[in-house]
C-alpha positions in Angstrom: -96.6 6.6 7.9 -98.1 8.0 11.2 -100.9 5.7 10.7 -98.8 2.7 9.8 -96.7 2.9 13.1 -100.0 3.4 15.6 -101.3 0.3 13.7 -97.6 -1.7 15.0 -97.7 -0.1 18.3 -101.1 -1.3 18.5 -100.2 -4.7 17.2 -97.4 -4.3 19.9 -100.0 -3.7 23.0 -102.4 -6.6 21.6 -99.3 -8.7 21.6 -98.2 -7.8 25.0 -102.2 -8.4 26.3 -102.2 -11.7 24.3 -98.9 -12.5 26.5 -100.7 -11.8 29.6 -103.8 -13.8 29.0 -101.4 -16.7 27.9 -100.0 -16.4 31.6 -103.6 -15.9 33.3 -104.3 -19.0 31.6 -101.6 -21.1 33.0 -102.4 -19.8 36.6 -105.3 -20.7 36.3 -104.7 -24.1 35.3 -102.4 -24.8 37.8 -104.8 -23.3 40.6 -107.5 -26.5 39.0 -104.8 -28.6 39.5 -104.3 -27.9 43.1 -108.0 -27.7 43.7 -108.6 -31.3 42.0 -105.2 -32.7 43.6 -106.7 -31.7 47.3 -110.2 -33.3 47.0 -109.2 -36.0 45.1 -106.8 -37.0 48.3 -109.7 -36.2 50.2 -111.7 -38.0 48.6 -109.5 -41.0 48.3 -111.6 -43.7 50.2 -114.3 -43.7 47.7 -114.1 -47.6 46.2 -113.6 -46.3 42.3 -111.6 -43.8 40.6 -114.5 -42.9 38.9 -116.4 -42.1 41.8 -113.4 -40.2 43.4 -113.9 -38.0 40.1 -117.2 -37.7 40.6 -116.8 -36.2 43.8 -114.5 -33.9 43.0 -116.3 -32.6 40.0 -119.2 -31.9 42.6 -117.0 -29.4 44.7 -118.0 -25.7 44.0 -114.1 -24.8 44.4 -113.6 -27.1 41.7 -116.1 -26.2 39.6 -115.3 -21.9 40.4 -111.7 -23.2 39.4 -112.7 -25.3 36.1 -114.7 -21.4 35.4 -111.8 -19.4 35.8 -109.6 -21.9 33.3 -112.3 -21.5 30.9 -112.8 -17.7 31.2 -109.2 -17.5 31.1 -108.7 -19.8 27.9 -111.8 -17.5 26.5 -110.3 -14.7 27.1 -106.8 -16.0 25.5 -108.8 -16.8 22.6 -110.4 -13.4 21.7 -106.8 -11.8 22.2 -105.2 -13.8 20.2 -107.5 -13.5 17.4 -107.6 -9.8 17.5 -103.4 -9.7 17.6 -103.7 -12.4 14.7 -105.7 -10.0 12.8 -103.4 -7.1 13.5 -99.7 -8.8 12.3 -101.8 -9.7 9.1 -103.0 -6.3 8.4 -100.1 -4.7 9.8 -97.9 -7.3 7.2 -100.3 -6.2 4.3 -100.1 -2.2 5.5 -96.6 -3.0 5.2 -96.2 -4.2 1.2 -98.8 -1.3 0.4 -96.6 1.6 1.8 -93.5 -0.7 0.1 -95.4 -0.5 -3.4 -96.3 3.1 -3.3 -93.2 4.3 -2.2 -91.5 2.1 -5.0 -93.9 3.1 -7.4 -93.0 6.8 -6.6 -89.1 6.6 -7.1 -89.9 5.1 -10.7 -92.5 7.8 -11.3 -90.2 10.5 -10.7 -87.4 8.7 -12.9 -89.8 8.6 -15.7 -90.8 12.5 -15.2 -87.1 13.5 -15.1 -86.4 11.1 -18.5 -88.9 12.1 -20.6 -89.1 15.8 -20.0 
């Protein structure tokens, strides 16, 4: 059982890091936002919207910003699958010890009857 309940608590810490990279994430979004928002007003005089993209897409804030959302969603990603994997085997930990410990009580009836 010691086992079992270092596997939740570190199910527990994988969920709590998969909460934090959900909320690096979002930052990070937000910062592109702002980044593309800035030079796209900046930029506004170009003749096509397409070019005003263009442009923006060519600024190295832009593009350190568009690698930050990207690191960030990678990141999310990884975490997520390793607290995906955790609940699953935590869930399958789980039934085990249930079975066993069930199996027991029925064990030791049978011992007692048929003595």
């Amino acid at each position: 059982m010691r086992l079992y309940n270092q596997f939740t608590s570190w199910t527990g810490y994988s969920g709590g890091e998969l909460a934090r990279a959900v909320v690096a994430e979002k930052q990070a979004e937000r910062k592109l936002k702002r980044v593309e928002d800035l030079y796209t007003i900046q930029y506004k005089s170009e003749k096509t919207v397409a070019a005003t993209k263009a442009m923006v897409a060519a600024e190295p804030e832009f593009q350190a910003a568009e690698d930050e959302v990207d690191a960030c969603f990678a990141y999310r990603k990884l975490v997520e699958s390793i607290y995906t994997d955790c609940e699953r085997k935590a869930a399958a930990a789980s039934r085990e010890l249930s079975r066993r410990i069930s199996r027991g009580d029925a064990e030791t009836r049978n011992g007692k009857m048929n003595v």
